[in-house]
C-alpha positions as a Markdown table, in Angstrom:
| # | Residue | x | y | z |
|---|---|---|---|---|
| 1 | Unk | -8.3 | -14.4 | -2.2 |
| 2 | Unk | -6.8 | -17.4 | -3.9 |
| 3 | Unk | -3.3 | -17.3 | -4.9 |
| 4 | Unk | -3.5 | -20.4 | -7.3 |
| 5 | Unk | -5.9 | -18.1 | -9.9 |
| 6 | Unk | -2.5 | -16.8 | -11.3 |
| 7 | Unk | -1.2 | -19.3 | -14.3 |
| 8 | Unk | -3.8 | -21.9 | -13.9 |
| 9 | Unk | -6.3 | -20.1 | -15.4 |
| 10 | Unk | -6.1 | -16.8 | -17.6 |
| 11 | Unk | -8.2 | -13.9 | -16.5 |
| 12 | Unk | -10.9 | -12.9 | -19.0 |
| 13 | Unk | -9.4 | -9.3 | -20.0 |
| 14 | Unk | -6.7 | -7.4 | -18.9 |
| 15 | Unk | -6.1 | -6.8 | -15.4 |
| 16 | Unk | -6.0 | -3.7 | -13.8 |
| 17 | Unk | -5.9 | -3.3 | -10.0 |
| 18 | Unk | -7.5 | -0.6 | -7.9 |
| 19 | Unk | -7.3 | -0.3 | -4.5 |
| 20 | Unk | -10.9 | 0.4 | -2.4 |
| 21 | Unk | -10.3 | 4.1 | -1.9 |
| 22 | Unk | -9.6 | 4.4 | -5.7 |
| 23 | Unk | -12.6 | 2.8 | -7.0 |
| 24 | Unk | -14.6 | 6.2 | -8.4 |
| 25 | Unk | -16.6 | 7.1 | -11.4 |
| 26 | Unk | -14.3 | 9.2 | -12.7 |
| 27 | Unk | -12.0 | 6.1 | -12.3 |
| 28 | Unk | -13.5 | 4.1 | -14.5 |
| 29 | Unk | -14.7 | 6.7 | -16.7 |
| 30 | Unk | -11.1 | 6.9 | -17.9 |
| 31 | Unk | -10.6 | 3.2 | -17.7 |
| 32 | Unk | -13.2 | 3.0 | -19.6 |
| 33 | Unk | -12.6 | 5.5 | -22.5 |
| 34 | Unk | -9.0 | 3.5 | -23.0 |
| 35 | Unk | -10.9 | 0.4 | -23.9 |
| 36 | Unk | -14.2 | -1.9 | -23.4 |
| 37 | Unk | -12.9 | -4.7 | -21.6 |
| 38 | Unk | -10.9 | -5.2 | -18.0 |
| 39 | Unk | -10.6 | -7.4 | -15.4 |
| 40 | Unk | -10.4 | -5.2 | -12.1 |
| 41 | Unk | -8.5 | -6.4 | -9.5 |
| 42 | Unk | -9.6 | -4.7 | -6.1 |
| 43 | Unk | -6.5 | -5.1 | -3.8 |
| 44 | Unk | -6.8 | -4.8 | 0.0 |
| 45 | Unk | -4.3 | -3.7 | 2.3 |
| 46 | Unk | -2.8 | -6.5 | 4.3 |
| 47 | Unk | -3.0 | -9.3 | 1.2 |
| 48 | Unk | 0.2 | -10.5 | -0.4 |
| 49 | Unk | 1.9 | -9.1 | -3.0 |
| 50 | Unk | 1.2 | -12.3 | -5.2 |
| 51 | Unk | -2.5 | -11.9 | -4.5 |
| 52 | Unk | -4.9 | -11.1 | -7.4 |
| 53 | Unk | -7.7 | -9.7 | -5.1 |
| 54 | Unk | -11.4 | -9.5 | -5.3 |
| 55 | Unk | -11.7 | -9.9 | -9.4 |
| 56 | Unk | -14.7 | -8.6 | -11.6 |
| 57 | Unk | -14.4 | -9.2 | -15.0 |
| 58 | Unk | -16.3 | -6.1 | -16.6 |
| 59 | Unk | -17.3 | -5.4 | -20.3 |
| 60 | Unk | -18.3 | -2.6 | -21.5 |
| 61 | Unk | -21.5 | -2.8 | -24.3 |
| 62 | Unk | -23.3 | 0.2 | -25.7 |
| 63 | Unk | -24.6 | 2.1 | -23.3 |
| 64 | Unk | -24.1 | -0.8 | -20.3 |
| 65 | Unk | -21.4 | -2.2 | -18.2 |
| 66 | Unk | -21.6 | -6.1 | -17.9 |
| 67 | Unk | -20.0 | -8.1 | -15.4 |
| 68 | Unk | -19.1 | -11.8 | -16.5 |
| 69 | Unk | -18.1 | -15.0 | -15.0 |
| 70 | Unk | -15.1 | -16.7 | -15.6 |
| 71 | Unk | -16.9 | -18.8 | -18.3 |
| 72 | Unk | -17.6 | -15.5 | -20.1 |
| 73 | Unk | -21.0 | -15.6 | -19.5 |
| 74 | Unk | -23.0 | -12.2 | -18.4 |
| 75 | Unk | -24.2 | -12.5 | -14.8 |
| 76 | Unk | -25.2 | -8.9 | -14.5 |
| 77 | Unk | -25.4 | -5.6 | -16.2 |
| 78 | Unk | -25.8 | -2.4 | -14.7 |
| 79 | Unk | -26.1 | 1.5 | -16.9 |
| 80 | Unk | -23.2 | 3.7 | -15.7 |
| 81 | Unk | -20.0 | 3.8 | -13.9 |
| 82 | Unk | -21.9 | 5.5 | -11.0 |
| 83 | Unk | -23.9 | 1.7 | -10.9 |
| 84 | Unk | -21.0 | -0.4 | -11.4 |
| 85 | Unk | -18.8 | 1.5 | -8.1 |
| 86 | Unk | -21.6 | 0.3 | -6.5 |
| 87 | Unk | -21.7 | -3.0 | -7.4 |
| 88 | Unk | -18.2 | -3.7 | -7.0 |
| 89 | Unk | -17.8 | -1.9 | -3.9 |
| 90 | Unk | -20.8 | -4.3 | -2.4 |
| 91 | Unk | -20.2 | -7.7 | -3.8 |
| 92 | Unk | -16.2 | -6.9 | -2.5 |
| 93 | Unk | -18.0 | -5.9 | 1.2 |
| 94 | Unk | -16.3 | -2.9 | 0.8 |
| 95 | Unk | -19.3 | -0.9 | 1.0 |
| 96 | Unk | -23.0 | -2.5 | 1.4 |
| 97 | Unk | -26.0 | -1.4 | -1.1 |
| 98 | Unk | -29.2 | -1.9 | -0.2 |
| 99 | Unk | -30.2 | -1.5 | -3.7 |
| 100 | Unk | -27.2 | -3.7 | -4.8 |
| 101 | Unk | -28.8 | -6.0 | -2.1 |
| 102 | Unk | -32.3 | -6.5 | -3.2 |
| 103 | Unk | -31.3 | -7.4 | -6.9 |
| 104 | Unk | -29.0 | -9.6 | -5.9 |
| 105 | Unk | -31.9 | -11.6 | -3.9 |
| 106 | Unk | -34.2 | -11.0 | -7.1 |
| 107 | Unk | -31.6 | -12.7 | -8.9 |
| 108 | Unk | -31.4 | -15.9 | -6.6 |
| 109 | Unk | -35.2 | -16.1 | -6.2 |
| 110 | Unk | -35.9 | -15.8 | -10.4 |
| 111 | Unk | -33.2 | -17.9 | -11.2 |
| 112 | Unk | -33.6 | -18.1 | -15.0 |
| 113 | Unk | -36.4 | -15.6 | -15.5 |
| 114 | Unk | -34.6 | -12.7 | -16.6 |
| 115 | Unk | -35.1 | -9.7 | -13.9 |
| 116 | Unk | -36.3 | -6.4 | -14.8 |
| 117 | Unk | -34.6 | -4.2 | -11.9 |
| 118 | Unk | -34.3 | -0.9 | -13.8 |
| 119 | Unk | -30.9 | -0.3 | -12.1 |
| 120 | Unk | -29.6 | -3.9 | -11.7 |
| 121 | Unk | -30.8 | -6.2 | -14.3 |
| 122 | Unk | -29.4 | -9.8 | -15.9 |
| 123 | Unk | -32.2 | -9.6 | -18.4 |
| 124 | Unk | -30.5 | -7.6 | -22.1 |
């Protein structure tokens, strides 16, 4: 993961770093009740110590967890921590969804549309 991140360009929220075998609901569930807004940092073993990782900027909204870009703009939302495990753990190839998978191609081919996945969704 790119080292130059750090300093040139401030991470959305505040980071907090997890490593692969500690990314759980009840993780997050206790992130989460601390405050609305993190940027988690999934750390492999192996990377430097100056590495940020594989970064997901999550907010959370109402009843829904979104995950934004670094212009702050919502690229998906999914409707519980149980979702969002999933979703980090397969867009970090730490573990692959197929469900994760097929929205993900939804996504690309409805570019713009808004897409209606029930679990996965960019549409509000």
């Amino acid at each position: 993961m790119p080292k130059y991140f750090t300093d040139e360009r401030p991470l959305l929220f505040s980071k907090v770093t997890i490593k692969p075998g500690e990314l759980t609901i009840a993780a997050l569930s206790t992130l989460f009740a601390k405050g609305k807004q993190y940027t988690i940092c999934l750390t492999f073993e192996g990377f430097e110590a100056n590495c940020l990782g594989f970064l997901v900027h999550v907010r959370k909204s109402g009843d829904r967890f979104e995950l934004l870009n670094i212009a702050e703009e919502v690229e998906l939302f999914v409707h519980s921590e149980e979702q969002l495990v999933e979703v980090i753990k397969h867009v970090s190839g730490t573990e692959y969804s197929e469900r994760a998978q097929k929205a993900f191609q939804q996504i690309r081919n409805d570019i713009g549309s808004g897409v209606p996945l029930g679990a996965f969704s960019t549409a509000p």
